[in-house]
C-alpha positions, 0 to 999 in steps of 0.5 A: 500500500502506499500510504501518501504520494511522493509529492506529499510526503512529510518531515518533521524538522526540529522547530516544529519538533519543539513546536511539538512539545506538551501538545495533547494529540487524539490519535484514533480515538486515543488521546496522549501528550506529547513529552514536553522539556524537563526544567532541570535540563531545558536544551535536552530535547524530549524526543531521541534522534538516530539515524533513521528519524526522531522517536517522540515519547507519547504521555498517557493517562498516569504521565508515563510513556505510553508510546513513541511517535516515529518520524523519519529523517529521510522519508522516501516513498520507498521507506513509506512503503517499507512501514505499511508493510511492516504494520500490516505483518502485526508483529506486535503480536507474534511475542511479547518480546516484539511488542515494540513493533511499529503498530499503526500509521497516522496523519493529522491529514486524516483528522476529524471533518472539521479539524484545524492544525493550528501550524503544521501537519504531521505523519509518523507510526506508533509503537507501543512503549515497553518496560525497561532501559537499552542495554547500552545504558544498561552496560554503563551502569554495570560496569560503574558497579551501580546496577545488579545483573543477576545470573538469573536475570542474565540467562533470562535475557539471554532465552528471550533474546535467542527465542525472539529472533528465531521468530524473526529468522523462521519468518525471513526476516532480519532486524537489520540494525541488533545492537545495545541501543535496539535492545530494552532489558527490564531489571524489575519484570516479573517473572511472567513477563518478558526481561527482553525487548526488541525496538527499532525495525526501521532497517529491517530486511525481508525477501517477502518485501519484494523491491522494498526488502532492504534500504541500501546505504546510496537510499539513506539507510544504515548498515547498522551499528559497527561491532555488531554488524557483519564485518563485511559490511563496515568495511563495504560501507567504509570503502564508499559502497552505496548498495551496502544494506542489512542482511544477516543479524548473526553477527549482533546477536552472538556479540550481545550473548557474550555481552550478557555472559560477561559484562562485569565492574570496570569492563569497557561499556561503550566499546563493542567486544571486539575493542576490548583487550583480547586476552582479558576477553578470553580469561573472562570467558574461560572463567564462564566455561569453568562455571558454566553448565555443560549444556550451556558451554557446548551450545554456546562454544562458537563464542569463544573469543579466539574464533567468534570475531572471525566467522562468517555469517554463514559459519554461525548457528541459527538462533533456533538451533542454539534455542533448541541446544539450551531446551527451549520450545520454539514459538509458533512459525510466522508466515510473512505476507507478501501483499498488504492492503491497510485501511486509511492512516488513523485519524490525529487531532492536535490539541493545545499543551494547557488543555487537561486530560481525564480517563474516559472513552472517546465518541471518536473513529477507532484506529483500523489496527490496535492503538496502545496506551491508556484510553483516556477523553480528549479535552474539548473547552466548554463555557458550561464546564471549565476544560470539561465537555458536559456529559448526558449525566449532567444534562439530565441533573441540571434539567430535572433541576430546573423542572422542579424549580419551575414546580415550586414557583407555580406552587408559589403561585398557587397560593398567592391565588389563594390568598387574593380575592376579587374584592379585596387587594392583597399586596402580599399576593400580589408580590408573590405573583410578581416573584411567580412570574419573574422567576418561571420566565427566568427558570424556562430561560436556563433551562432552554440555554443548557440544553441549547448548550448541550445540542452545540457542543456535543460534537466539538 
């Protein structure tokens, strides 16, 4: 599917992404906020830049990060392309360690009929938030001795980082870009739930893609991340190659295996292995072969320091086979679709940053693919009720208040009749009469005006 014309396709540059900051956004029927400035540190942006486009964290109903709003750097059609096809796999639900996976397409082009964008229009893709750091900050606070990395918690991460990618790999598809920064670990996940996140498949490569399968480094793309990309493809990039692209995620995944196996107080977190001093490499690794489980030492003996920086991809284990060395059960095969046909991008609405946000479920279009966050009701500012829109509920109370104020002013009336005669002026009657009339005209007045008020806003 292609999901704007060349000739409309959007970026986002760094004004409009500041622009951007604290805005309330309805996204299918959702309504989240955009990450505003941190006081303590006003020149740090909320979003993250890499080098395929920004990342903006999207607040929910708690102030949480909910979701991230992906904008491309580069958006060519063929990028386009790539996303719908990629949101129309639904990989968000092949594991919960893919839960990051790109979930929907949006465009505030496709907003509600009527809808103003006060200064400019956007278009990115959702992807759900998960729990956790990278790993690469993850890395600094272990080598600073500031963060535990259990042993338990190590080959947790290590199960459901060989469980992930034999889903990707029986699929036919490659991450394209495995690395520490591409990796969310959760130190506090239950025991239920995933330790291991896979985020960022921008630089995803899949035969099934047909002539989108690969972004080459000529189109914009990257090649991944050096000391965990194939070798090959450093030095092809290096020497000026522009067909160089993902194909293979071998090579990342057994450096972050040996990376989970032995990173340690004082090690190098910001160096890939292949920077660190060999022979200390290979004493650590000795000292985890000595302690290791014998099982576990012969799936993993490719990782020996002495050969693991030299083979080639084709020389490394499949994931698969080193799941099924350690005894795990292998999830259900995916099939890749060649052909996506998605529904229109779901609808944005931009609000203003100081309009509020309560937990309720919106009268909006719902997003054609799953939406995440916490569902909460899009702010809309009403003269009846501060940043509240007023509810049916509220309706009815104030008209059945109104109706039994009417009753007590005709009850009013009643006994002023009582208390008058045709022959003899009463003045207290004929006050309250006046009081009668007064107030039945006034009352008919506010009721007439809540509901008038009630019919014109219900649908802004």
């Amino acid at each position: 599917m292609v999901l704007e014309s060349s000739t409309n396709i959007l970026t986002l540059s760094n004004t409009q992404a500041k622009e951007l900051a604290g805005r309330v956004v309805t996204i299918g029927g959702v309504t989240y906020r955009f990450k505003g400035y941190d006081p303590a540190h006003p020149g740090q942006p909320p979003w993250r830049s890499g080098a395929e486009g920004k990342a903006y964290p999207l607040l929910g109903k708690y102030g949480s990060v909910a979701a991230y709003a992906k904008f491309f750097s580069h958006p060519t059609q063929k990028r386009f392309d790539r996303t719908a096809w990629l949101i129309g796999q639904q990989m968000h639900t092949w594991l919960p360690n893919l839960a990051a996976a790109p979930l929907l397409w949006t465009d505030t082009r496709h907003g509600l009929h009527g809808a103003k964008i006060q200064f400019f229009h956007f278009a990115a893709y959702l992807a759900k938030a998960v729990p956790g750091e990278t790993w690469l900050e993850h890395k600094s606070g272990i080598a600073g001795g500031g963060t535990r990395f259990p042993e338990d918690l190590r080959w947790r991460c290590i199960r459901d980082l060989l469980l992930a990618m034999a889903v990707l790999e029986r699929a036919e598809l490659v991450h394209g870009d495995l690395s520490p920064n591409n990796v969310v670990i959760d130190l506090d996940a239950q025991p239920c739930d995933p330790a291991l996140y896979l985020i960022d498949f921008d630089a995803f490569f899949a035969p099934a893609a047909g002539a989108n399968q690969a972004v080459t480094v000529a189109e914009g793309g990257t090649y991944g991340t050096e000391g965990y990309c194939p070798p090959d493809l450093a030095v092809a990039a290096g020497a000026g190659d522009g067909s160089a692209a993902p194909y293979s995620d071998r090579c990342g995944r057994d450096m972050l295996l040996l990376e989970f196996l032995l990173m340690g107080h004082g090690l190098p977190a910001d160096e890939p292995l292949a920077r660190w001093n060999r022979e200390q490499l290979q004493r650590q690794f000795a000292a985890w072969r000595a302690r290791g489980d014998a099982k576990c030492v012969r799936t993993f003996r490719h990782l020996d320091p002495a050969i693991v920086f030299d083979l080639n991809e084709p020389e490394r284990p499949t994931s698969a086979d080193l799941a099924i060395g350690l005894g795990l059960s292998l999830p259900q095969r995916r099939v890749l679709r060649r052909v996506i046909e998605l529904p229109q991008p779901a609808p944005a609405f931009l609000g203003h940053p100081k309009v509020q946000t309560t937990p309720a479920r919106l009268g909006l279009p719902t997003a054609p693919l799953p939406v995440v966050g916490v569902p909460i009701s899009r702010a809309v500012k009403s003269g009846w009720s501060g940043s509240k829109r007023m509810s049916a509920a509220q309706l009815g109370c104030l008209v059945a208040a109104g109706v039994v104020y009417i009753f007590l002013l005709l009850l009013l009336a009643g006994v002023a009749a009582a208390l008058s005669s045709e022959d003899k002026y009463d003045p207290v009657a004929e006050e309250l009469n006046s009081i009668a009339g007064f107030g039945l005209c006034f009352g008919l007045l506010v009721v007439a005006s809540i509901v008038f008020g009630y019919v014109v806003t219900r649908d802004k």
